[in-house]
Each structure stands twice: as structure tokens, then as C-alpha cells.
C-alpha positions as CSV (number, residue, x, y, z in Angstrom):
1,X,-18.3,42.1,-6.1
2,X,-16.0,41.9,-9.3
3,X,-17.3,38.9,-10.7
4,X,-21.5,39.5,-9.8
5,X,-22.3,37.2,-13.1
6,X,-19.8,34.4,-12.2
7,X,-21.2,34.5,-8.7
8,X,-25.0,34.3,-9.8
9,X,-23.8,31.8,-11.7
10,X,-22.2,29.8,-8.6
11,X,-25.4,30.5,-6.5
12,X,-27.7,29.1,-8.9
13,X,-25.6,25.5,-9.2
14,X,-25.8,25.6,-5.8
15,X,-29.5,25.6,-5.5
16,X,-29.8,23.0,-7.7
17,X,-27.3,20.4,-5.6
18,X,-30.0,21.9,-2.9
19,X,-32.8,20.4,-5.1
20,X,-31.0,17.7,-6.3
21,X,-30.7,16.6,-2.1
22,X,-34.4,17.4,-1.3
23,X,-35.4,14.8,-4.5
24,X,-32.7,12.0,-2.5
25,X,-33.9,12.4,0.8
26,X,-38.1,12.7,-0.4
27,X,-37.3,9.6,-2.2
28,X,-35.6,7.7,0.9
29,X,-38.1,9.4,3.3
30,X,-41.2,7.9,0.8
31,X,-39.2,4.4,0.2
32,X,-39.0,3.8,3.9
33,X,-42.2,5.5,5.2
34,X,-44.7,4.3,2.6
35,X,-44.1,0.4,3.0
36,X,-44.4,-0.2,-1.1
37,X,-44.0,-3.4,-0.8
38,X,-47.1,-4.4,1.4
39,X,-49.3,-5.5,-0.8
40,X,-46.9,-8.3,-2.1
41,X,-46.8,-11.9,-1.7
42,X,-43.5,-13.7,-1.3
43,X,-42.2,-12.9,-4.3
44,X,-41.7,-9.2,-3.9
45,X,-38.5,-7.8,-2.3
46,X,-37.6,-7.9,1.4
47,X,-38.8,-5.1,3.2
48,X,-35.1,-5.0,4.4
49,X,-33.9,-4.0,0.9
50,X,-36.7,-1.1,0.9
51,X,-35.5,0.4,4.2
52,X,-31.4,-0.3,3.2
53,X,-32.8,1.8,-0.2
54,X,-34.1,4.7,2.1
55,X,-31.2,4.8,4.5
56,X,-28.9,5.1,1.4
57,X,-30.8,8.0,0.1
58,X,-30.9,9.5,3.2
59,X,-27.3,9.0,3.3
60,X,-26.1,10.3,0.4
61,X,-28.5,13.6,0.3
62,X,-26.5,15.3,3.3
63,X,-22.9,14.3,1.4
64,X,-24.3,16.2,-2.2
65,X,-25.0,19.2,-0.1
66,X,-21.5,19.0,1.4
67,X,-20.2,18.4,-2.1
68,X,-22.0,21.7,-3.2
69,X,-21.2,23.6,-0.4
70,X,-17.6,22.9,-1.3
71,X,-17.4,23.2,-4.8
72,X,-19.3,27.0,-4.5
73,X,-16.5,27.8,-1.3
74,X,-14.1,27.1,-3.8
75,X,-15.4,28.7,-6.7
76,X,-16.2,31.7,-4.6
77,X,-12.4,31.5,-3.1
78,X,-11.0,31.6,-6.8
79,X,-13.2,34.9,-7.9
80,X,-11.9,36.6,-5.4
């Protein structure tokens, strides 16, 4: 490859939108699985906000790994 720094370069900001999507989805997984808000009395949150909370995050992990896939295709496309 011509540019091998540039592309170590590329791969390694990938991996971290890969790490960046495993910390969003653990956090919506934990939100929605661990029922925080048990223990409360009334005036804690509904558990409906703590599972909308998860689904977001489990939402929006799988769109920042398309987001980095894209970005390194189009880095990669442009070094070659």
C-alpha cells in the first residue's frame, strides 16, 4: 500500500467508533436490563423513560458503526 501510515491511521479511528458503539450499546443493554430504578418510590422516573433511554442507545450504537465504516471507505477510497 502507498500510504501504510495514513491507513494505520484510518484503522485505528475505526476501532475507536468500534469502542465508542460497544460503550452505547453496554450502557442501553445495562439501562434496560438492570431495572435502576426499582428501588424508588414515586418520585423516581418512569421505568418507561429508562427503557426509551436503552432503546436510544441501542439505536444509535449500530448508526456510529455505519458512520465509521463510511468515513474509513472513504478515506481508504481517497489513498488510493
Amino acid at each position: 500500500m502507498k500510504y501504510a501510515q495514513q491507513h494505520l491511521a484510518n484503522e485505528r479511528t475505526f476501532l475507536a467508533w468500534i469502542r465508542t458503539v460497544i460503550a452505547i450499546v453496554g450502557v442501553g443493554f445495562l439501562t434496560t436490563s438492570l431495572h435502576l430504578y426499582d428501588w424508588c418510590a414515586s418520585g423516581c422516573p418512569n421505568r418507561l423513560d429508562q427503557y426509551h433511554t436503552g432503546d436510544v442507545c441501542m439505536c444509535i450504537g449500530p448508526c456510529d458503526y455505519g458512520a465509521g465504516d463510511v468515513r474509513l471507505s472513504a478515506e481508504e477510497a481517497a489513498n488510493q
